[in-house]
BAFI-3210 file (N, C-alpha, C; in Angstrom, 3 decimals, decimal comma, padded with zeros to 6 digits):
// residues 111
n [1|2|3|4|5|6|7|8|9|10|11|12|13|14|15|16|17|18|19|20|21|22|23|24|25|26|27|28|29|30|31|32|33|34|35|36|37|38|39|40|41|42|43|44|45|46|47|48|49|50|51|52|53|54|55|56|57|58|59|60|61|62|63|64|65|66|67|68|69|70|71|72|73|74|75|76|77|78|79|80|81|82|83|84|85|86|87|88|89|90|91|92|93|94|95|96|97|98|99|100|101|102|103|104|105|106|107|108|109|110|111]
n.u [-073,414|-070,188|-067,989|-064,823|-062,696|-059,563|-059,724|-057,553|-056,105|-057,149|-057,299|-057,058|-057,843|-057,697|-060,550|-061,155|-062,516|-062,239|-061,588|-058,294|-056,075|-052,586|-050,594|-047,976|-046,842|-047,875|-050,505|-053,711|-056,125|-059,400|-061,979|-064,760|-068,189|-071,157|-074,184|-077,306|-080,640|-081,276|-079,278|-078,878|-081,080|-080,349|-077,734|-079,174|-081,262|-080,247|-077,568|-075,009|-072,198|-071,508|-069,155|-067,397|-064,136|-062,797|-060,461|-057,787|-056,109|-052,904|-052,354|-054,443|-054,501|-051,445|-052,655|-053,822|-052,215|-051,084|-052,260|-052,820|-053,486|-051,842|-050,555|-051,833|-054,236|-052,695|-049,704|-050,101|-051,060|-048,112|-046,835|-047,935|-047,000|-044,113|-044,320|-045,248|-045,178|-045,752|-048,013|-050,052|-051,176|-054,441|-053,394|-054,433|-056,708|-057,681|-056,950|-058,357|-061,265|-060,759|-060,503|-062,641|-064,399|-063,369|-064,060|-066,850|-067,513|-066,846|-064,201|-062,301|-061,777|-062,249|-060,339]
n.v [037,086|035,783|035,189|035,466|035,010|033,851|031,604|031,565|033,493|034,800|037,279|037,226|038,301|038,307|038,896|041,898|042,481|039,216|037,614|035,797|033,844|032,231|029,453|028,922|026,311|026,796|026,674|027,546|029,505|030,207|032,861|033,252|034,718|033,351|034,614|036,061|035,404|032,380|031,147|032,874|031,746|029,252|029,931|030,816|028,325|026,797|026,462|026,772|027,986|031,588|032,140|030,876|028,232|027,928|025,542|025,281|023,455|021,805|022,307|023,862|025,734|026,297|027,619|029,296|031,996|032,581|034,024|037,299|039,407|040,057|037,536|036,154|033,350|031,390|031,828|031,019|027,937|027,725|028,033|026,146|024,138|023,503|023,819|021,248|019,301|016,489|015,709|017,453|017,208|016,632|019,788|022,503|021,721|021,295|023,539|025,545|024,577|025,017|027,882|029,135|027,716|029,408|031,529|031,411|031,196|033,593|034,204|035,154|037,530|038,753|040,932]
n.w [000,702|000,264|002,626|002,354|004,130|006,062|008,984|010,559|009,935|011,546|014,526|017,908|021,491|024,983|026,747|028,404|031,031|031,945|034,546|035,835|036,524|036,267|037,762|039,079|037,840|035,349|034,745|033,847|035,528|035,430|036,744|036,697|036,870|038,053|036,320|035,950|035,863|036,340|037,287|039,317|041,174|041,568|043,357|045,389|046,148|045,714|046,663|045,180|043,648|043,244|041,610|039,270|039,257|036,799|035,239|033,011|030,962|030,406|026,875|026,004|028,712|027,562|025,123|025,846|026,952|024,865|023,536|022,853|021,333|019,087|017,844|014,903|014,737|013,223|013,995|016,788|016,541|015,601|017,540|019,084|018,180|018,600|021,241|021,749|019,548|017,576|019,621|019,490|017,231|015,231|014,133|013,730|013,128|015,637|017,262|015,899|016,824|019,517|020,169|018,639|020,720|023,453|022,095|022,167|024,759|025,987|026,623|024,931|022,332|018,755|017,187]
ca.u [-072,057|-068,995|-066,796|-063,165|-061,104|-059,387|-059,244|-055,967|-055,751|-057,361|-056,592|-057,522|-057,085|-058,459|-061,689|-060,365|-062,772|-062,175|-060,555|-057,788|-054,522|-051,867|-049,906|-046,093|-046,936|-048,184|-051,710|-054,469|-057,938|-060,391|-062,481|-066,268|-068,864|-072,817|-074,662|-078,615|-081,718|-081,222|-077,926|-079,267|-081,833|-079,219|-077,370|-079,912|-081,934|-078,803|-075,617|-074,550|-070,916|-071,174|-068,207|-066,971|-063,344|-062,748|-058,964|-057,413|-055,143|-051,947|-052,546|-055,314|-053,157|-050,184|-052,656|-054,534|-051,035|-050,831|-053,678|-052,250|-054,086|-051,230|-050,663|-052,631|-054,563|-051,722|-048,750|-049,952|-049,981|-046,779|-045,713|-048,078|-046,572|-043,006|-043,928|-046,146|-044,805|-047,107|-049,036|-050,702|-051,453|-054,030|-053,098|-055,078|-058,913|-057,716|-056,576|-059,305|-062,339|-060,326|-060,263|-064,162|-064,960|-063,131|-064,711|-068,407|-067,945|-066,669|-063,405|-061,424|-062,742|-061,551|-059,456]
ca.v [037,330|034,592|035,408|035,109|035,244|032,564|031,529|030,776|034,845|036,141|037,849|037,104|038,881|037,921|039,776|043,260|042,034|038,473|037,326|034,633|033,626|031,769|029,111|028,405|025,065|027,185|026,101|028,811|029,338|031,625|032,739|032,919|034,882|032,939|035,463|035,750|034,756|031,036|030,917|033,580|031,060|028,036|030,106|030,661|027,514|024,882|026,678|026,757|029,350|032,475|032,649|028,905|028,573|027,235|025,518|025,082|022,403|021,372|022,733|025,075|026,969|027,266|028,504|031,247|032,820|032,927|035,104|038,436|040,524|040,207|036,565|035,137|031,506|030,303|032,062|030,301|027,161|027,429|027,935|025,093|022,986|023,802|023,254|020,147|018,377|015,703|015,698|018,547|016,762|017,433|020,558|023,447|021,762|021,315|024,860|026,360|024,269|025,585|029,059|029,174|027,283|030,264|032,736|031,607|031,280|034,657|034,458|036,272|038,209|039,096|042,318]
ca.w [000,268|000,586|003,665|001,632|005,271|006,316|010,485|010,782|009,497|012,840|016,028|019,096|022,368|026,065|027,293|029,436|032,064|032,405|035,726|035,313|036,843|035,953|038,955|038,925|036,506|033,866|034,412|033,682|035,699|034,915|037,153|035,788|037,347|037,285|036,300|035,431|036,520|036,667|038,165|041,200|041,744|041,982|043,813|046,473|046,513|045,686|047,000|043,752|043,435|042,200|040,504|038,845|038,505|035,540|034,819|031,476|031,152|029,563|025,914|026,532|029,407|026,879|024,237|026,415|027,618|023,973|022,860|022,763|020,701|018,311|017,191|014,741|015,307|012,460|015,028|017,769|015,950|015,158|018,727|019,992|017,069|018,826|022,388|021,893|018,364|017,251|020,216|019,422|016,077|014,189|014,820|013,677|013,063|017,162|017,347|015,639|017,679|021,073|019,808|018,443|022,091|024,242|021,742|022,381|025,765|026,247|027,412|024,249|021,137|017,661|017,417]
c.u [-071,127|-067,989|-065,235|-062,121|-060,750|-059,346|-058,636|-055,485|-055,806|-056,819|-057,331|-057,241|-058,077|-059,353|-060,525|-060,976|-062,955|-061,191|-059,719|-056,252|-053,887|-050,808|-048,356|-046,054|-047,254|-049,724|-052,933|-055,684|-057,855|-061,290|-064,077|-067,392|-070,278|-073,579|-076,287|-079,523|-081,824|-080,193|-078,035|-079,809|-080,816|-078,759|-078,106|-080,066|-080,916|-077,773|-074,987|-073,858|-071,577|-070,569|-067,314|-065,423|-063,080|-060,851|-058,534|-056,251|-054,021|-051,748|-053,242|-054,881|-052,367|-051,030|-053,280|-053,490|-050,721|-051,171|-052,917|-052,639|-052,867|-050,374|-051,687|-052,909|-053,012|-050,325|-049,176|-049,961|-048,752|-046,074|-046,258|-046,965|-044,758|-042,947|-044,449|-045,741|-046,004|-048,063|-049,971|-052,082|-053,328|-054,702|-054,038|-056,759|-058,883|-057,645|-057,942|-060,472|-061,806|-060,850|-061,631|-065,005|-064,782|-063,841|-066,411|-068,561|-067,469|-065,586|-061,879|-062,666|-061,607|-060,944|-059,492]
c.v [036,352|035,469|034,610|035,487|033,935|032,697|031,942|032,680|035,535|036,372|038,199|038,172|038,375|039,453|040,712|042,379|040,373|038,156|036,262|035,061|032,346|031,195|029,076|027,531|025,949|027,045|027,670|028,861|030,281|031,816|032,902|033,000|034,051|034,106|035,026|035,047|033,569|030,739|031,419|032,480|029,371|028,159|029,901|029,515|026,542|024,956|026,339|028,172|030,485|032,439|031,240|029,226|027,200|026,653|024,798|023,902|022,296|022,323|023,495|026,175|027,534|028,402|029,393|032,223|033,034|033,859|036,445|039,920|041,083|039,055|036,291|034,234|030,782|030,700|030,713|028,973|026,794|027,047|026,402|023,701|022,929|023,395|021,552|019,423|017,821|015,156|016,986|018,402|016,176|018,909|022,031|023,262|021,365|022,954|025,529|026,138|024,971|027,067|029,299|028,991|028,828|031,544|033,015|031,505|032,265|035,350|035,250|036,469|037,899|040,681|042,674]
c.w [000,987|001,825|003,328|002,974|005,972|008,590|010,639|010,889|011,282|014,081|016,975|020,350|023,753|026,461|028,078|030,889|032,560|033,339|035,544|035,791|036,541|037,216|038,487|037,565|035,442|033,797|034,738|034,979|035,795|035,833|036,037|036,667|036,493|037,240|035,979|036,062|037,413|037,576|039,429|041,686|042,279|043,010|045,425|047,339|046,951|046,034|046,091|044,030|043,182|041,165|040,215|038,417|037,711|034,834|033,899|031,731|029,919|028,245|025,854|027,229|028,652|025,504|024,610|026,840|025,830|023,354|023,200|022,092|019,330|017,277|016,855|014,999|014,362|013,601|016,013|017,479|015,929|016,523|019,594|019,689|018,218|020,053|022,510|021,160|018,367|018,469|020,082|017,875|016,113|014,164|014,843|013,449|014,916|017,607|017,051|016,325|018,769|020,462|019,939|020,134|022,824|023,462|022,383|023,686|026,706|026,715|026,454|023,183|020,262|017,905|015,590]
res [x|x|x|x|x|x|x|x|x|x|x|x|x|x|x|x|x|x|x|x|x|x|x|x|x|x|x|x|x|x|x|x|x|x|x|x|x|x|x|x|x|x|x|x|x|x|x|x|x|x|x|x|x|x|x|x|x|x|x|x|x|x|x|x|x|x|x|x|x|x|x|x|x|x|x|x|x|x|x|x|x|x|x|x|x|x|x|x|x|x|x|x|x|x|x|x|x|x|x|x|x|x|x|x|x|x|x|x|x|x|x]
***
């Protein structure tokens, strides 16, 4: 069966349990526990973190303070479109790869 929904339609919101602060600049990091087998063993053997922080930059920062669990991907768009203009350009097959990225790597869902 054809999936008739568009992206742009959906709604995002940040994980409950992901850790993540926000500095003065605006700039995001996440923290990001290693979890699992492989990563204990890193940890051990290679002094490899636990917990990786992970920091969003520029355009990324403004669009995770965005996620809300009540703008759509086309909202936030609109607002990147507003803080960024044609640097942001082109704008939503950028929007939508970011979005998909932070989805698969766990750091918001769909609502």
């Amino acid at each position: 069966m054809k999936n008739n929904q568009n992206f742009l339609d959906y709604v995002f919101k940040i994980n409950d349990d992901l850790v993540w602060k926000q500095d003065e600049n605006g700039q995001v990091t996440v923290d990001m526990e290693n979890k699992g087998f492989t990563n204990r063993i890193a940890q051990k053997f290679f002094k490899k973190p636990a917990v990786s922080h992970i920091e969003l930059e520029g355009m990324g920062s403004f669009i995770f303070t965005c996620i809300d669990g009540k703008r759509s991907v086309y909202d936030i768009g609109l607002l990147l479109h507003d803080k960024f203009g044609d640097e942001a350009e082109p704008l939503y097959e950028r929007l939508s790869v970011y979005m998909k990225h932070l989805e698969n790597v766990g750091f918001i869902r769909k609502v």
